[in-house]
C-alpha positions in Angstrom: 0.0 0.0 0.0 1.4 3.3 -1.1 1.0 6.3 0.8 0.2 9.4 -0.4 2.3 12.3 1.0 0.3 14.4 2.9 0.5 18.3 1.8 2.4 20.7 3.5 0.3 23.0 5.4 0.2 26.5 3.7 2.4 28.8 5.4 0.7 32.2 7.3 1.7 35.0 6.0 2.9 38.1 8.3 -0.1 39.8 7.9 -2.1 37.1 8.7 -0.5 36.6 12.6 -0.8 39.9 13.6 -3.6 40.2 16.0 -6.3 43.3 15.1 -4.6 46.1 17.1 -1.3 45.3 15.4 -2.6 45.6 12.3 -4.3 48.4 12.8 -1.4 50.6 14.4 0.5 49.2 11.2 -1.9 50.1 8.3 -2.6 53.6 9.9 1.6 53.9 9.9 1.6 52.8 6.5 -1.8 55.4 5.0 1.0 58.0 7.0 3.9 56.9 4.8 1.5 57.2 1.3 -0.2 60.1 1.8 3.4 61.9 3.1 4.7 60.7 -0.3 1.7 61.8 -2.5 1.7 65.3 -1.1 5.7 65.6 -1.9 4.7 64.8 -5.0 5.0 68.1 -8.0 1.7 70.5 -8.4 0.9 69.0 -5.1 1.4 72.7 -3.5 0.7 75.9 -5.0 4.8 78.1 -6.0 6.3 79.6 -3.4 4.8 77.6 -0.6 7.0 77.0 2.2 6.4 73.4 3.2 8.8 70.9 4.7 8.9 67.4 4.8 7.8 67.6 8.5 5.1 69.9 7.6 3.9 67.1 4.9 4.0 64.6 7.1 1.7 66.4 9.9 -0.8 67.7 7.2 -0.9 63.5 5.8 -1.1 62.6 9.4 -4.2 64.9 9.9 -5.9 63.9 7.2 -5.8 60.0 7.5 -6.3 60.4 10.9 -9.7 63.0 10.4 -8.0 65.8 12.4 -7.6 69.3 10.7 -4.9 70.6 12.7 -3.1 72.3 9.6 0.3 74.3 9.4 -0.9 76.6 6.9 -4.2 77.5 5.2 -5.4 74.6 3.3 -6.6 76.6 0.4 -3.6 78.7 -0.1 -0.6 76.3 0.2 -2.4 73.1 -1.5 -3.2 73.1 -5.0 -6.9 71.7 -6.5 -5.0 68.4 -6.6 -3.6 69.0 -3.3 -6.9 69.6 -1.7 -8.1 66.3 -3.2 -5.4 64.4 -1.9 -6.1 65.5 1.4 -9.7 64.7 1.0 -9.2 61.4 -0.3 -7.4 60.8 3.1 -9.8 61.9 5.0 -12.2 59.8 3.5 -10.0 56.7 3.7 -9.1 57.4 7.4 -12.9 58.3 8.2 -14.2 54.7 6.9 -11.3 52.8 8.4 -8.2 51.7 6.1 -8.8 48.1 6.7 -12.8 48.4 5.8 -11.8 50.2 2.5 -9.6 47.2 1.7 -12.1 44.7 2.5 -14.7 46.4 0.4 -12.1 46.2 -2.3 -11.9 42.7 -1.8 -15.5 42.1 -2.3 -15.8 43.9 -5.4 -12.9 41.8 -6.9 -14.4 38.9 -5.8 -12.0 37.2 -3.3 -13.4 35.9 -0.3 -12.6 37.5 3.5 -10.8 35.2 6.1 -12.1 35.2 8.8 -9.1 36.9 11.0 -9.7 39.3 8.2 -13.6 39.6 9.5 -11.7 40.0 13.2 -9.3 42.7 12.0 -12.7 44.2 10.3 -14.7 43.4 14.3 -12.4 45.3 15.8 -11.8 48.6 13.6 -15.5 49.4 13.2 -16.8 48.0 16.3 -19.0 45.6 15.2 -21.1 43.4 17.4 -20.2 39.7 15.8 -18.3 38.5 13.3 -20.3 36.3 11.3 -22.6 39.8 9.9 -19.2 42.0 9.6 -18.8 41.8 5.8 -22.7 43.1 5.4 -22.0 45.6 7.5 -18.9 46.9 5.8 -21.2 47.5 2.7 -24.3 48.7 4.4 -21.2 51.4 6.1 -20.3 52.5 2.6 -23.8 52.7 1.3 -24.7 54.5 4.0 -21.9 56.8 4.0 -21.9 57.8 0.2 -25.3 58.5 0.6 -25.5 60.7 3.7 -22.4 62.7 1.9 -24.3 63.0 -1.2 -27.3 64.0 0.8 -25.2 66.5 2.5 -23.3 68.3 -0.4 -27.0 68.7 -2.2 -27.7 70.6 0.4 -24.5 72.8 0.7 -24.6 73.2 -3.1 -27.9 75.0 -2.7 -25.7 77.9 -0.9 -22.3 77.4 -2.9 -23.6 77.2 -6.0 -25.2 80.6 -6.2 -22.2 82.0 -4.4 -19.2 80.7 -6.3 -20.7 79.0 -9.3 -21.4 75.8 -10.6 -17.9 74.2 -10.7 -16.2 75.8 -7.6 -19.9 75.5 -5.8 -19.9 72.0 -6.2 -16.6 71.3 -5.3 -17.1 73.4 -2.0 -20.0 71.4 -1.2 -18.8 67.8 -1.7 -15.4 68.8 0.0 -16.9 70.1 2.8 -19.2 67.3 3.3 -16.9 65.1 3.2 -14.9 66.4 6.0 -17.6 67.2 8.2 -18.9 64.3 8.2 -15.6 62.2 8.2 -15.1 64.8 11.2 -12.1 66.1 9.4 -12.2 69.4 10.1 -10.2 71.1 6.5 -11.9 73.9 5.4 -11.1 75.6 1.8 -13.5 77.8 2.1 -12.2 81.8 1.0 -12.7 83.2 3.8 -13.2 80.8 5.7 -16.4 79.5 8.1 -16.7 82.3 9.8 -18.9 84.3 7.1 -21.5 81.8 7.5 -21.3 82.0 11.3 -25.5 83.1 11.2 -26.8 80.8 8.3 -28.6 78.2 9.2 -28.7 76.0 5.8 -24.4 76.1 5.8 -23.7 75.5 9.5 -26.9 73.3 10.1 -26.2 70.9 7.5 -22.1 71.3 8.9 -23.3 70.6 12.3 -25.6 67.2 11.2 -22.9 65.8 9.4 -20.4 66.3 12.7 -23.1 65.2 14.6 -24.3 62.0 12.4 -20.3 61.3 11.3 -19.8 61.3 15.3 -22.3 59.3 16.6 -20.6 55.9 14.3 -22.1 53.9 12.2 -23.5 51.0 14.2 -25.4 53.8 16.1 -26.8 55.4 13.3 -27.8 52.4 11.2 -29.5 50.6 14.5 -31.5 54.4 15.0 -32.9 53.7 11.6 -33.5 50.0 11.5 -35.7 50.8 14.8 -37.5 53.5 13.0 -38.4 51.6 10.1 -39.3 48.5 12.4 -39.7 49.2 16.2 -40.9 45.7 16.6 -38.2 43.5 15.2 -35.2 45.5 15.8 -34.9 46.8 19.3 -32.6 50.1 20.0 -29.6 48.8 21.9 -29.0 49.9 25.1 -25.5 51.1 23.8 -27.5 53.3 21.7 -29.7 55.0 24.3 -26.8 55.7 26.4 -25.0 57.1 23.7 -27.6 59.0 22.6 -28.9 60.4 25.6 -25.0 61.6 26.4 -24.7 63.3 23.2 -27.9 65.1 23.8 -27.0 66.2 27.2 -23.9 67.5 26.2 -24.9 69.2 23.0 -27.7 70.9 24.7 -25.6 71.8 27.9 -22.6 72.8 25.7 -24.9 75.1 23.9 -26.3 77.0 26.8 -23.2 77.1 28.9 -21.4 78.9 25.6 -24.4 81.2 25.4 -23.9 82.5 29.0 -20.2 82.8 28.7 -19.8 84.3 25.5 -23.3 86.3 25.8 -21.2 90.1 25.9 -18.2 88.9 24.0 -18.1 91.4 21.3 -15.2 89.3 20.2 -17.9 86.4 19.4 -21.5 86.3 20.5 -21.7 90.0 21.7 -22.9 91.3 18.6 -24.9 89.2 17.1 -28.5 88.8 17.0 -30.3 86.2 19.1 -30.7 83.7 16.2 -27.3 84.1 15.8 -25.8 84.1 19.1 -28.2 80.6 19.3 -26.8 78.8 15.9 -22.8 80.0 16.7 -23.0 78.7 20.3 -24.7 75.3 19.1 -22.3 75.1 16.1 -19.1 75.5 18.3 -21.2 72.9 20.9 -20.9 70.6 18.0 -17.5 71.0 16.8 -15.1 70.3 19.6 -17.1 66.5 19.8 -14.1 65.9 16.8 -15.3 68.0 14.1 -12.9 70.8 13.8 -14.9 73.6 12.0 -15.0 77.2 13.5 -17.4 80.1 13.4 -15.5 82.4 15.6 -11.9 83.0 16.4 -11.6 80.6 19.1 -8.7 82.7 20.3 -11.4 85.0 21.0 -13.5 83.0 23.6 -13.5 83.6 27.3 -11.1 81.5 29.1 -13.9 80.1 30.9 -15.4 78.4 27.3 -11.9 77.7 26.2 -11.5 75.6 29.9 -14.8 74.5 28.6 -14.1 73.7 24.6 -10.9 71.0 26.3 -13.4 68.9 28.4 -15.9 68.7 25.1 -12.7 67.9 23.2 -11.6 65.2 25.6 -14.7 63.4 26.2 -14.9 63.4 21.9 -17.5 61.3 20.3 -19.2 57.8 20.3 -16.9 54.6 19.9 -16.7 53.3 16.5 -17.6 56.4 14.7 -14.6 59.2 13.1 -14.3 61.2 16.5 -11.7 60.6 19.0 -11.8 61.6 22.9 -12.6 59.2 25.4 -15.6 58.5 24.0 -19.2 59.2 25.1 -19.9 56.0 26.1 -16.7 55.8 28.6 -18.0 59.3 30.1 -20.9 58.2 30.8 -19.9 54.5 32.4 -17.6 56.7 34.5 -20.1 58.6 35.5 -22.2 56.6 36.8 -20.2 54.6 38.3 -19.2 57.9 40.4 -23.0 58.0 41.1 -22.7 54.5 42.3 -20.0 55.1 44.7 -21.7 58.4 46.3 -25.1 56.3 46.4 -23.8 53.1 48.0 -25.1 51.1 45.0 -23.1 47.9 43.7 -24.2 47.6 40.2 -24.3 49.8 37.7 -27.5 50.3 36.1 -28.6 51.8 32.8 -32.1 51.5 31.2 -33.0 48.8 32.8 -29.7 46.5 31.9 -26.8 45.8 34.0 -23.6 47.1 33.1 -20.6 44.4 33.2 -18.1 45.3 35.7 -15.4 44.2 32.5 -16.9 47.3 31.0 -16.6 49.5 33.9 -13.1 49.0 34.2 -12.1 49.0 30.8 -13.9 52.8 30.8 -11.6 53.7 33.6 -8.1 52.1 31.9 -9.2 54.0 28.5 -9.7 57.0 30.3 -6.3 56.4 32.8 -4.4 55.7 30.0 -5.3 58.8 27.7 -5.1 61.3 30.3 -1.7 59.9 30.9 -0.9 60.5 27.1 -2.2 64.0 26.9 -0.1 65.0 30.5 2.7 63.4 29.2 3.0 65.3 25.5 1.6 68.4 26.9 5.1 68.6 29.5 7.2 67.6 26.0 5.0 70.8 24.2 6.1 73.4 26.6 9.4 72.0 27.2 10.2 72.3 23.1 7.8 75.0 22.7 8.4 77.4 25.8 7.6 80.4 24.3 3.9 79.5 23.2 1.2 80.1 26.4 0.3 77.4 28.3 -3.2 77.7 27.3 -2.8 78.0 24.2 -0.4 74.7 24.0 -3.0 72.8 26.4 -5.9 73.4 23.8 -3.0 72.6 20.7 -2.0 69.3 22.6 -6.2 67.9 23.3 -6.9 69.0 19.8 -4.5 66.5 18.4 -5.1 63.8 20.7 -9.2 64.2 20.6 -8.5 64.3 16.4 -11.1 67.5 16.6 -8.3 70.0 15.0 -9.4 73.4 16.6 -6.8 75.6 17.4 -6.0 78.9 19.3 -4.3 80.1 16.1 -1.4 77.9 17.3 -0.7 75.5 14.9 1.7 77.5 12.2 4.1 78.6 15.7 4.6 75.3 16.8 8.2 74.3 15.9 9.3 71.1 14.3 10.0 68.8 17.5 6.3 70.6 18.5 4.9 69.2 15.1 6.3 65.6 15.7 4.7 65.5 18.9 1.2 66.6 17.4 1.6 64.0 14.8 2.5 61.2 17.1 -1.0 62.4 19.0 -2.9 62.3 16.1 -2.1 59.1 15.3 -2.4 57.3 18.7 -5.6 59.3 19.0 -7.4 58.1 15.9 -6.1 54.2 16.3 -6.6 55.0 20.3 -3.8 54.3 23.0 -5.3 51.1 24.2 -5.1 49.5 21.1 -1.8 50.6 20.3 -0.7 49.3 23.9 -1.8 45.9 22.6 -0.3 45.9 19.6 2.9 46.5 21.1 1.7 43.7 23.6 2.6 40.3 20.9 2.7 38.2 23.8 -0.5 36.4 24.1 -2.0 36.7 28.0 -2.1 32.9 29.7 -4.9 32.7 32.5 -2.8 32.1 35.6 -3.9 28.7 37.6 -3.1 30.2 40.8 -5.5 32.2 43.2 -3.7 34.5 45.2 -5.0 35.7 48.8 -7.4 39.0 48.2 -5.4 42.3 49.7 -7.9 44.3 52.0 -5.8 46.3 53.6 -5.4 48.6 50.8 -6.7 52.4 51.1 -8.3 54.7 47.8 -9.2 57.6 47.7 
């Protein structure tokens, strides 16, 4: 009897044994490396434009990673094909790099692994694997037409205002970073001209609102409406939702009472207006990036105010950054829980895992320790910028929002390396790039060790 050689197994590729973080932190590195080389590339920047390479790479580095923190204007310094480029980025980085390659994939037909569907689990959130690859397309769907939907609108101002060409082009641009949550403007003028109309920042503030609220959110909000009966809201969606709310609406009125007499901002303008600006620049520090008013401007009591909305950011899963709504809120009531004498935590009606509790503080231990840390390295390479100015500069970049004090051209190249290394760990998040650079794979230890009571917090 002959026997027939058995086959060698297939060997893995690298790619395929990294875990999801790892290959995360890698492909966001590598959409860095690309987009710096497209934007050295000739007609990239307008003649006479004093760019670096640094200055590339932080302007590549904001748009992949949906910031807007930008070292000169956008408009000025970046040609047509410039401004594309950048856009292009944004988009890539607002969908997720790996869910653009999967959807790629698809359309050419090959089939999706399923560590692939795990690398595609953890980038966008999802809830399972086995209904990840629908998803993906039901995300880009979605997404193309809620920008469509958004530049329509947009046109209907741009259009009469600039033209047909450059009115179009102004409104899918500026669709597409608002609701990517990029933040680049290349608007003349900038936003501030339509500070009091509410077709231009309404539809700006949706698409912040809808791009930072993520997907899973926003498609589960419409399945419900459609069918309240077979699809359920998730409780992740109430509590997400209800935080936004609360925040928008108390964002809103707190900048209306501090900026009420600013002639600087709000002072002058009508009530309509003073309402729209203050809700508009309630919206923008959840990631988005836009600005009505010189932010330089505000009180320093909204500006202490504009960092916490910053650092709390958006919902998980979507293009905003911050701690995430959903961690402020776990935190919070788990505050609530302590002052109360309650054990569990509680939240429309479900329990809350005490996995998830902790995980909320970690997130937020371990970003607060990221934004201390490069805010020290800022003013000790940047000592001559104010330290208010380089505290807003340093939770911009690490929230992705991209709001500045009129900061970002003064910050010197060690400064600029800093920001970029921020924007990036802020868009892929700390905790996953902690375990990517964790490759060993944690082993449950067998051994129970005593409990420690003795042990005093707080």
């Amino acid at each position: 009897m002959t026997l027939t050689p058995l086959s060698p197994r297939p060997q893995r590729t690298l790619i395929s044994r990294l875990q999801p973080p790892q290959l995360i932190a890698l492909v966001y590195i590598v959409g860095i490396v690309v987009g710096t080389l497209l934007l050295h590339l000739p007609g990239v920047t307008t003649p006479g434009a004093k760019l670096n390479s640094i200055d590339l790479l932080f302007t590549a580095t904001s748009a992949i990673c949906i910031t807007g923190l930008v070292v000169a204007d956008t408009a000025e310094v970046f040609t047509r094909t410039g401004q594309v480029i950048i856009i292009l980025l944004s988009q890539i980085g607002g969908l997720g790099i790996i869910a653009f390659g999967t959807l790629f994939a698809l359309l050419a037909g090959r089939r999706v692994n399923f560590t692939e569907r795990q690398h595609l689990v953890q980038q966008i959130n999802a809830l399972n694997v086995g209904s990840v690859l629908s998803l993906v397309r039901t995300i880009f769907l979605y997404t193309m037409v809620a920008e469509a939907a958004g530049a329509a609108l947009l046109a209907l101002r741009f259009v009469p205002q600039f033209g047909w060409g450059e009115g179009l082009y102004h409104a899918v641009f500026h669709s597409i970073s608002a609701y990517n949550n990029a933040g680049f403007v290349v608007m003349p003028g900038g936003m501030a001209q339509y500070a009091q109309d509410p077709l231009v920042s309404g539809v700006i503030a949706l698409q912040i609102i809808l791009g930072g609220l993520g997907f899973l959110v926003q498609l589960n909000v419409l399945a419900h409406w459609r069918s309240p009966r077979r699809n359920r809201l998730l409780v992740y969606s109430k509590l997400t939702l209800s935080t936004t709310a609360a925040l928008l609406v108390l964002g809103t009125l707190a900048l209306l009472l501090l900026e009420w007499h600013n002639t600087r901002t709000l002072g002058d303008l009508g009530m309509g207006g003073r309402l729209l600006t203050a809700f508009f620049q309630s919206v923008t520090p959840r990631s988005g990036g836009f600005a009505t008013v010189d932010i330089e401007s505000l009180t320093n009591a909204s500006l202490f105010l504009m960092i916490a909305l910053m650092f709390i950011g958006a919902n998980s899963g979507s293009t905003g950054g911050g701690i995430k709504t959903s961690t402020f809120a776990i935190l919070l009531g788990s505050a609530w829980n302590l002052v109360s004498g309650r054990t569990e935590l509680i939240t429309f009606k479900r329990r809350i895992l005490p996995e998830n509790v902790v995980r909320a503080g970690t997130i937020t231990t371990i970003y607060t320790l990221l934004v201390f840390t490069a805010f020290f390295a800022m003013l000790v390479t940047n000592p001559e910028l104010g330290f208010t100015h380089l505290l807003f500069e340093t939770v911009s970049a690490a929230a992705t929002v991209g709001l500045t004090m009129n900061t970002t051209h003064l910050v010197n190249d060690p400064g600029l390396l800093i920001l970029t290394v921020l924007m990036y760990l802020g868009r892929i998040g700390p905790v996953t790039f902690a375990l990517a650079l964790n490759q060993r794979q944690q082993r449950r230890n067998a051994i129970k060790y005593p409990a420690e009571q003795d042990i005093l917090v707080g």
